[in-house]
C-alpha positions, 0 to 999 in steps of 0.5 A: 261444398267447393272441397267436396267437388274439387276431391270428385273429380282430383281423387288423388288429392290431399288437403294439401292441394284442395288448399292451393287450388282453393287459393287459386280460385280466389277463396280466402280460407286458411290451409288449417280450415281446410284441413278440418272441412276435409276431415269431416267430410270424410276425404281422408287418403289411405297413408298406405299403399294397399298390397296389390293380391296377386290374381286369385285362380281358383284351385281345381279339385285334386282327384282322390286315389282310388288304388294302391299306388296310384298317387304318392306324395312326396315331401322334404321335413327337417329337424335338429339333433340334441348335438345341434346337427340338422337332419332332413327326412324325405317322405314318399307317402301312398295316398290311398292307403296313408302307408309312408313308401320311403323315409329317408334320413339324411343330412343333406340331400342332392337331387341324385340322391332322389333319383335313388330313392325314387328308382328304387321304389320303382322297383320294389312297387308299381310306378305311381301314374302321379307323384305329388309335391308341394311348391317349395324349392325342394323340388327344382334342380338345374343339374336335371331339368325335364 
């Protein structure tokens, strides 16, 4: 079928266009016709665009702890107060031993205000040789870059 051929080679094509090219050619057929034998043949195009992934990079297994800090995570939460005044929480939490190493309640913090929390559990426990994060914008500053 002429249609058929047509849609191999111009995979882009609607009916649309397999109409006029089949005018082209000489075929006297009606764009309702053709319409029809291109729906049978199952050459319908995808009304959407599909989303494009983003490249799939495998994830890499996370070393597990092994000692008491060793490894802390690190995480911002939020809640709301009864008043209607929001509250962040930052959490420093021991990986090896589930033990919450900082909880800091605040309404808001600044990235020196981190710095603080963090220097001072330098000096209350061992420097972890990893603090873990997630990718949120928590995390990023201008003010202090590395």
């Amino acid at each position: 079928m002429r249609i058929r051929e047509i849609t191999e080679v111009r995979t882009t094509w609607g009916s649309r266009r397999v109409h006029v090219l089949l005018l082209r050619e000489g075929w006297r057929v009606n764009h309702k016709r053709v319409r029809r034998l291109y729906r049978l043949e199952g050459l319908n195009l995808r009304t959407k665009r599909p989303r494009r992934r983003k490249s799939t990079v495998p994830r890499q297994l996370r070393a597990k702890a092994s000692h008491r800090d060793e490894r802390w995570s690190m995480d911002f939460m939020s809640d709301q107060l009864q008043d209607g005044r929001r509250i962040r929480v930052l959490t420093v939490v021991d990986q090896y031993t589930r033990e919450a190493v900082a909880t800091e309640v605040r309404g808001s913090f600044k990235s020196i205000d981190v710095i603080k929390v963090l220097d001072r559990l330098s000096r209350s426990h061992r420097r972890p040789s990893v603090i873990q994060v997630d990718n949120g914008s928590e995390f990023t500053s201008s003010e202090f870059d590395a």
